[in-house]
ZASELUM-498386 format. One record per residue (C-alpha): residue number from 1; x, y, z. Coordinates in pm, whole numbers, plus 32768, in hexadecimal, padded with zeros to 4 digits. Each point is the difference from the previous one (the first is absolute). Example, Ala and Ser with C-alpha at 12.3 -4.5 7.8 and 13.67 -1.06 7.14 Angstrom:
# ZASELUM-498386
+-----+------+------+------+
! seq !   c1 !   c2 !   c3 !
+-----+------+------+------+
!   1 ! 84CE ! 7E3E ! 830C !
!   2 ! 8089 ! 8158 ! 7FBE !
+-----+------+------+------+
//
This chain:
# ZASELUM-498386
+-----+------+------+------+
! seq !   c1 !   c2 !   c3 !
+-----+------+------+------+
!   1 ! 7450 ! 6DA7 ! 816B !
!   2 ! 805A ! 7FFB ! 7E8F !
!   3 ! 7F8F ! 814C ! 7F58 !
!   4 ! 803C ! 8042 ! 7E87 !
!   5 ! 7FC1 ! 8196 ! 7FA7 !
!   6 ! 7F84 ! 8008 ! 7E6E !
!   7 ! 80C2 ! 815E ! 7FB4 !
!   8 ! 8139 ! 8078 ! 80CE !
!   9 ! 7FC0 ! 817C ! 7FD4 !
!  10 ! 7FE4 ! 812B ! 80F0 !
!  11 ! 7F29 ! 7F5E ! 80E5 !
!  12 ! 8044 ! 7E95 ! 7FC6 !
!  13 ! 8169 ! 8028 ! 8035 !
!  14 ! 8010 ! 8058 ! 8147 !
!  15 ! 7EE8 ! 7F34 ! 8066 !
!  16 ! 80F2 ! 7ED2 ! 7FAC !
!  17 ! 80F4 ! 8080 ! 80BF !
!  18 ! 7F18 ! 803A ! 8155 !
!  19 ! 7F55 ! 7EB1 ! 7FB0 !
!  20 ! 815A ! 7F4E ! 7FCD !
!  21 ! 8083 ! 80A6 ! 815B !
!  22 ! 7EEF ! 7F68 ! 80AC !
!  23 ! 8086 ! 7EA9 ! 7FAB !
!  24 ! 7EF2 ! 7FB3 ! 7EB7 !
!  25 ! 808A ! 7F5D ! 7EDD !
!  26 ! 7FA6 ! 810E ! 7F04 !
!  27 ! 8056 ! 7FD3 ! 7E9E !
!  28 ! 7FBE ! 8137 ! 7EFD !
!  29 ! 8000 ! 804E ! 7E9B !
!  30 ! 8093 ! 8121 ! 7F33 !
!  31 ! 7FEB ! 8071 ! 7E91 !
!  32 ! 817D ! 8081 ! 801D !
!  33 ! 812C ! 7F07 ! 801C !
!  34 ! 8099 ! 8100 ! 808E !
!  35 ! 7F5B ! 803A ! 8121 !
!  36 ! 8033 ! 7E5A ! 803B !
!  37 ! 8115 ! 8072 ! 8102 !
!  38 ! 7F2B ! 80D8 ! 80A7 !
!  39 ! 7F0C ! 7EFB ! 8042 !
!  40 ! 80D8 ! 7F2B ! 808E !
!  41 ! 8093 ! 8106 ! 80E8 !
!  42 ! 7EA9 ! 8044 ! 809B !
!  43 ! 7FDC ! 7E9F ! 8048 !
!  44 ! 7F4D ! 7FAF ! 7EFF !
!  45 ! 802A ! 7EDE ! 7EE1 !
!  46 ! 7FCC ! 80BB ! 7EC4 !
!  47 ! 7F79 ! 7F68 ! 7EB1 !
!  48 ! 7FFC ! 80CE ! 7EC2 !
!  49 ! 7E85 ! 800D ! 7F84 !
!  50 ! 7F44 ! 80C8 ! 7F20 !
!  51 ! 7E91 ! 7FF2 ! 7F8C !
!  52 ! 7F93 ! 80A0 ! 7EDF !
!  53 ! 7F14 ! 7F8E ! 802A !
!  54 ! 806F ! 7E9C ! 7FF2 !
!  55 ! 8102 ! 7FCD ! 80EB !
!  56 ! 8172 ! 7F94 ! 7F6D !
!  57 ! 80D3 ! 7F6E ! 812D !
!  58 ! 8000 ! 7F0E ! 813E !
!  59 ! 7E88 ! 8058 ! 805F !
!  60 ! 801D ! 7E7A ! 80B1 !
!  61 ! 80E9 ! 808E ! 80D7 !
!  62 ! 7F0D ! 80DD ! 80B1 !
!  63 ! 7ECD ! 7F0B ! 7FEF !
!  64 ! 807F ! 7F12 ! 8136 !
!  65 ! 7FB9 ! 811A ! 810C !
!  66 ! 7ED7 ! 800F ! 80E5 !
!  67 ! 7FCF ! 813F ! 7FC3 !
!  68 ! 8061 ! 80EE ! 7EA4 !
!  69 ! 7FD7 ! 816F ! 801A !
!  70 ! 7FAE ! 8099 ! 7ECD !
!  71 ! 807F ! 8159 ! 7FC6 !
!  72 ! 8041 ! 8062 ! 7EA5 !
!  73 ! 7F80 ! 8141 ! 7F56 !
!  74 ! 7ED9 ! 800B ! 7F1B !
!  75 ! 80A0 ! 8100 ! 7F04 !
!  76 ! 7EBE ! 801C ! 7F82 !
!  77 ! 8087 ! 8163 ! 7F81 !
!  78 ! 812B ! 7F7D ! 7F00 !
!  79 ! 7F7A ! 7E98 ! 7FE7 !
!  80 ! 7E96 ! 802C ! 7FB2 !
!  81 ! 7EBB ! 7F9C ! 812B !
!  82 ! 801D ! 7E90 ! 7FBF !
!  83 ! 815B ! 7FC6 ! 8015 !
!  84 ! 802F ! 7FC3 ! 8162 !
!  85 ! 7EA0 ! 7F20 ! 800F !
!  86 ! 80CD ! 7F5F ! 7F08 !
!  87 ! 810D ! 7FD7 ! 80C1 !
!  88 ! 7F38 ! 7F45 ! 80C7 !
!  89 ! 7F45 ! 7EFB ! 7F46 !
!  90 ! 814C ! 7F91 ! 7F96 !
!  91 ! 8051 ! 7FE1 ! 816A !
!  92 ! 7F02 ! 7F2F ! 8076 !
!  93 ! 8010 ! 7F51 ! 7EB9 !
!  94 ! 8143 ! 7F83 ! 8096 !
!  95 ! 7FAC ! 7FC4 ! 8190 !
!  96 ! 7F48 ! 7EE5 ! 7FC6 !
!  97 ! 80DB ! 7F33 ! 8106 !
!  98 ! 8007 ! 812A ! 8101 !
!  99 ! 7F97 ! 7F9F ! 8130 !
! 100 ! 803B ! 814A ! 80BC !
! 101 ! 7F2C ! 812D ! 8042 !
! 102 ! 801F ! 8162 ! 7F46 !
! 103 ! 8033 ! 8192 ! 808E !
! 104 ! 7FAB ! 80C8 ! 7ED9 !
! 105 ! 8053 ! 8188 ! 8015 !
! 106 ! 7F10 ! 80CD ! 7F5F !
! 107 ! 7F9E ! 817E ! 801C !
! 108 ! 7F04 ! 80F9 ! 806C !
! 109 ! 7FDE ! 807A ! 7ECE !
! 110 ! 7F03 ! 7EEF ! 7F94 !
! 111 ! 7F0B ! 810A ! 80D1 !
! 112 ! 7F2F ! 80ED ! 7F53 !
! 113 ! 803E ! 8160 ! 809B !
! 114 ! 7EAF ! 802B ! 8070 !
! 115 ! 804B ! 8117 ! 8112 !
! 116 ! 7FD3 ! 7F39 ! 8125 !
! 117 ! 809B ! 7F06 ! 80AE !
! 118 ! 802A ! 7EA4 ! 7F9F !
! 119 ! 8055 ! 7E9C ! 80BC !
! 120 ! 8029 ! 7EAB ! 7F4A !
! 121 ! 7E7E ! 7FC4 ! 7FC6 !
! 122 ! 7FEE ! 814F ! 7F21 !
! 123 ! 7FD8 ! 8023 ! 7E82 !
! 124 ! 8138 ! 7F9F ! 7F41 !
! 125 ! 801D ! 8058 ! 7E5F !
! 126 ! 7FBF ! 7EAB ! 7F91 !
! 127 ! 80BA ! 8041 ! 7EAE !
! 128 ! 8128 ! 8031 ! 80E1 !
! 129 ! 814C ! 7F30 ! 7F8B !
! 130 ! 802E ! 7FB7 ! 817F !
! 131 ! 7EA1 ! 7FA3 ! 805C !
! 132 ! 8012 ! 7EFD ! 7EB8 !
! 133 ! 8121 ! 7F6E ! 80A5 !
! 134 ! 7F54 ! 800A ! 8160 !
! 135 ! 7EF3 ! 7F1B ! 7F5E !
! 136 ! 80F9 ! 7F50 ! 7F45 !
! 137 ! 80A7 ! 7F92 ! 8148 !
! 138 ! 7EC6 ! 7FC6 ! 80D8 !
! 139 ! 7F96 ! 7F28 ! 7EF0 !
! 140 ! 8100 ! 7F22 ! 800E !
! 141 ! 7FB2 ! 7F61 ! 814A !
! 142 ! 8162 ! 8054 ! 8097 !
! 143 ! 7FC4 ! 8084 ! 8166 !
! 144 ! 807A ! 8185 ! 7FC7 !
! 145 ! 7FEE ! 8136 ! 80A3 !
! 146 ! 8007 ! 8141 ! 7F4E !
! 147 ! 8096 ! 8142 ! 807A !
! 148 ! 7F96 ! 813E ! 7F37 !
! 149 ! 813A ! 80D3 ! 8074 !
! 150 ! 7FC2 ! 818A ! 7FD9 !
! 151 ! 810A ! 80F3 ! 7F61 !
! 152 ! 8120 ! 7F69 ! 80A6 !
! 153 ! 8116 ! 80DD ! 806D !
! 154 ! 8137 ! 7FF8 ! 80E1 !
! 155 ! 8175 ! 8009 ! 7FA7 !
! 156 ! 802D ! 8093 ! 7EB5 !
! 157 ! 7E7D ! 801B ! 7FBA !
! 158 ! 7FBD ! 8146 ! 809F !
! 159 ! 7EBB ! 80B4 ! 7F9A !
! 160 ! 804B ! 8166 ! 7FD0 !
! 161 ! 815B ! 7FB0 ! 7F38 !
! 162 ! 7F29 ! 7FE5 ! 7EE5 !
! 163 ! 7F2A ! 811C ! 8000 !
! 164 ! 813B ! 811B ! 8042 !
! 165 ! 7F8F ! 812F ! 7F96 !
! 166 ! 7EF1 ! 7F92 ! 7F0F !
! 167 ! 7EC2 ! 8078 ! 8007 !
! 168 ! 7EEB ! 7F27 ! 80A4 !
! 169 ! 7E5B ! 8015 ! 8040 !
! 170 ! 7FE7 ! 7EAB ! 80BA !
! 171 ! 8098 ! 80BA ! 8145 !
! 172 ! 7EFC ! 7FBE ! 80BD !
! 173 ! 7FB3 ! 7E87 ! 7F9C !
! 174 ! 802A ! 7F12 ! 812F !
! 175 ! 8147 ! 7F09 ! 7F9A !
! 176 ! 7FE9 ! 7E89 ! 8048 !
! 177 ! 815E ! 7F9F ! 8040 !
! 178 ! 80B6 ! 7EF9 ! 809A !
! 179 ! 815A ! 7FD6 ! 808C !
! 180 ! 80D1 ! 7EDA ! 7F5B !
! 181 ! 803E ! 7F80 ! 815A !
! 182 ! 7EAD ! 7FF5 ! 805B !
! 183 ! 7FA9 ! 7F2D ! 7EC6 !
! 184 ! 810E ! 7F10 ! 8062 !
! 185 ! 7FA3 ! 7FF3 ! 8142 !
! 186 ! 7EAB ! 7FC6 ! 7FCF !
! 187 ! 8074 ! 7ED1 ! 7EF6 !
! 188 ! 809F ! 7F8E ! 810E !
! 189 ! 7ED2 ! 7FF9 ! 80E9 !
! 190 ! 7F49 ! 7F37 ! 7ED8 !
! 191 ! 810C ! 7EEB ! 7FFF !
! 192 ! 8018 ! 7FE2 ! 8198 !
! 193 ! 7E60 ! 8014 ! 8038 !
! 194 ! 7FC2 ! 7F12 ! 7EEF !
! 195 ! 7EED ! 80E6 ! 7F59 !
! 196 ! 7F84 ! 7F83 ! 7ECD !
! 197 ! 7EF0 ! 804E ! 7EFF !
! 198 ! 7FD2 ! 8167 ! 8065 !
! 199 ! 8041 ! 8176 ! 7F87 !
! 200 ! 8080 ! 80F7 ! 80B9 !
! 201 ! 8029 ! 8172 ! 7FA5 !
! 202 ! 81A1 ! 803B ! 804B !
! 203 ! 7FE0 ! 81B1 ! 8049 !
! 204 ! 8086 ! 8098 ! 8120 !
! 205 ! 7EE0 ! 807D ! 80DE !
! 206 ! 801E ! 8152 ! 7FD9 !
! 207 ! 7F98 ! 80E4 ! 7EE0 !
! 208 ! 80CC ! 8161 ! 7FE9 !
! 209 ! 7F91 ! 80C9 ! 7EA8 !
! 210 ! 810E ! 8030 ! 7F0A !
! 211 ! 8058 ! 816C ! 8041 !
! 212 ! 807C ! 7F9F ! 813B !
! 213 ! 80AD ! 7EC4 ! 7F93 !
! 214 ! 80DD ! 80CF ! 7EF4 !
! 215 ! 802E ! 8169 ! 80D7 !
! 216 ! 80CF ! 7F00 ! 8118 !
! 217 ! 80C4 ! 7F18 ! 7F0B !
! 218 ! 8071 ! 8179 ! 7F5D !
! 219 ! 8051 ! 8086 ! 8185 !
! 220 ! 80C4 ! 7ED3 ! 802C !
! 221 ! 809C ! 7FCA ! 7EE2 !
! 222 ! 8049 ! 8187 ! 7F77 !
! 223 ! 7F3B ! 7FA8 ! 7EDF !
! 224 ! 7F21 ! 812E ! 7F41 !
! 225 ! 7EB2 ! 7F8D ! 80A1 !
! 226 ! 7EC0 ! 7FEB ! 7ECE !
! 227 ! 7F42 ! 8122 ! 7F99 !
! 228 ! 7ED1 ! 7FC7 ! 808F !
! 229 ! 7E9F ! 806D ! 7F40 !
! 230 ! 7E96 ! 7FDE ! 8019 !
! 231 ! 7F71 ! 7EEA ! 7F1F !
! 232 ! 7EE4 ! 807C ! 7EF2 !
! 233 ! 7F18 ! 7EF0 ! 8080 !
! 234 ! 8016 ! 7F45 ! 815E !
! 235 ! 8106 ! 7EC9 ! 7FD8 !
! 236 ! 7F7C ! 7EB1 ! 8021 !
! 237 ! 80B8 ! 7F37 ! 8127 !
! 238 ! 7FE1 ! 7ED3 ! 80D2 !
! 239 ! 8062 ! 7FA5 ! 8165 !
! 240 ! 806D ! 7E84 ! 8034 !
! 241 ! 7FD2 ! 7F7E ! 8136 !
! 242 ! 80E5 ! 7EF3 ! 80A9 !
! 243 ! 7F14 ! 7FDC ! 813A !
! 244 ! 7FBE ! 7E5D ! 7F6E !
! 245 ! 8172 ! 7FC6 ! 8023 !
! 246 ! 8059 ! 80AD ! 812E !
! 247 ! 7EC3 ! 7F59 ! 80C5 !
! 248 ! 803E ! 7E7F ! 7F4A !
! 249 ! 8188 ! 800E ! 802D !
! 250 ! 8034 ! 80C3 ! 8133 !
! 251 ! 80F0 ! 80C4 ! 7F48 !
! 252 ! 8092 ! 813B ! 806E !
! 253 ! 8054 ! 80B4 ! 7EE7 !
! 254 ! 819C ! 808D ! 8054 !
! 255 ! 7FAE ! 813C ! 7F02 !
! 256 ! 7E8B ! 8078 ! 8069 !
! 257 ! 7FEC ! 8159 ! 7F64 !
! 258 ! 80ED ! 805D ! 7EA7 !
! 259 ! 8039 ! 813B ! 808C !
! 260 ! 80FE ! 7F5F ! 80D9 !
! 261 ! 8091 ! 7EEB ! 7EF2 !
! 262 ! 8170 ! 8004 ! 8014 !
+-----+------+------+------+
//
């Protein structure tokens, strides 16, 4: 299969790389020339593309592929809330002779933290940069599937490493996180079931609060753990559930519980 990945970053990077290895013809784009090399070292055949929001490259590159993942950040903080729906009107301003199907990687956060748990048919923030986009895409008649990924962690990403000895009320808010391997592999169930025009929520299954989270990164890691206090008022939350995807792919996720991420 010929896959093109919009947006060679943390996670698209090494999806490349797995997709390449299972004999796809991936092709991937980066804002830095010098991470061309690494590309290409990964298996994958790099082009140097940038949006902002208009994209300034070889976008036709990346348009004969039956399928294009798209998995750039919003940066809704430094760029403003339209600049990534931006981003992507001038894409499909240009993909007017694609003929392939799209995997769009969005994020849990377009959930209201209502306290309870949500799946896929829940209440989203409809001013939400992501959930434009989501529209934007669904709109555009290209058969596409839509993964809302939780926090996702793994590697370098570890929770706690950013909460060391800081002081924190959310400890006992339920986390929604997801392994990067998991979100790979689940991309990878996608692209081998042939599962179009759906969304799935991409969290592992199981829901440990915070407190918990950040006291065993600090154990492992000799790390000052947080300062743990009560919060004035009760702290809003929500719980995502994944139950959609694990029923409609079959998948079993390799990283259940966070507590136990590597």
């Amino acid at each position: 299969m010929n896959v093109s990945i919009l947006g060679c970053g943390w996670l698209g990077l090494p999806l490349g790389k797995a997709l390449a290895e299972q004999g796809h013809t991936v092709i991937g784009t980066t804002t830095s020339e010098a991470k061309l090399p690494v590309l290409r070292q990964a298996g994958i055949q790099p082009v140097l593309l940038n949006f902002n929001p208009e994209p300034t490259g070889n976008l036709a590159a990346l348009l004969n592929a039956e399928v294009l993942i798209i998995s750039i950040p919003p940066r809704a903080s430094s760029q403003g809330d339209d600049f990534h729906p931006q981003q992507i009107r001038q894409l499909l301003h240009q993909m007017t002779d694609f003929r392939g199907k799209l995997i769009y990687i969005s994020s849990t956060s377009v959930y209201p933290e209502t306290s309870t748990e949500l799946d896929e048919y829940g209440p989203t923030l409809e001013n939400h940069p992501l959930i434009t986009v989501e529209h934007l895409l669904q709109e555009s008649t290209f058969p596409l599937t839509v993964l809302r990924c939780g926090g996702l962690m793994g590697y370098d990403r570890i929770a706690g490493k950013y909460f060391i000895g800081k002081t924190v009320d959310t400890g006992d808010v339920p986390v929604n996180f997801v392994h990067r391997d998991d979100v790979i592999g689940i991309i990878e169930a996608v692209l081998q079931q042939d599962v179009w025009n759906e969304t799935f929520n991409v969290v592992a299954p199981e829901h440990p609060v915070r407190r918990a989270i950040y006291e065993r990164n600090a154990e492992q890691h000799g790390w000052a753990p947080p300062i743990f206090k009560t919060p004035e008022a009760p702290v809003p939350f929500k719980v995502i559930s994944s139950e959609k995807l694990i029923t409609q792919l079959a998948y079993t996720f390799q990283y259940p519980d966070p507590l136990a991420f590597p």
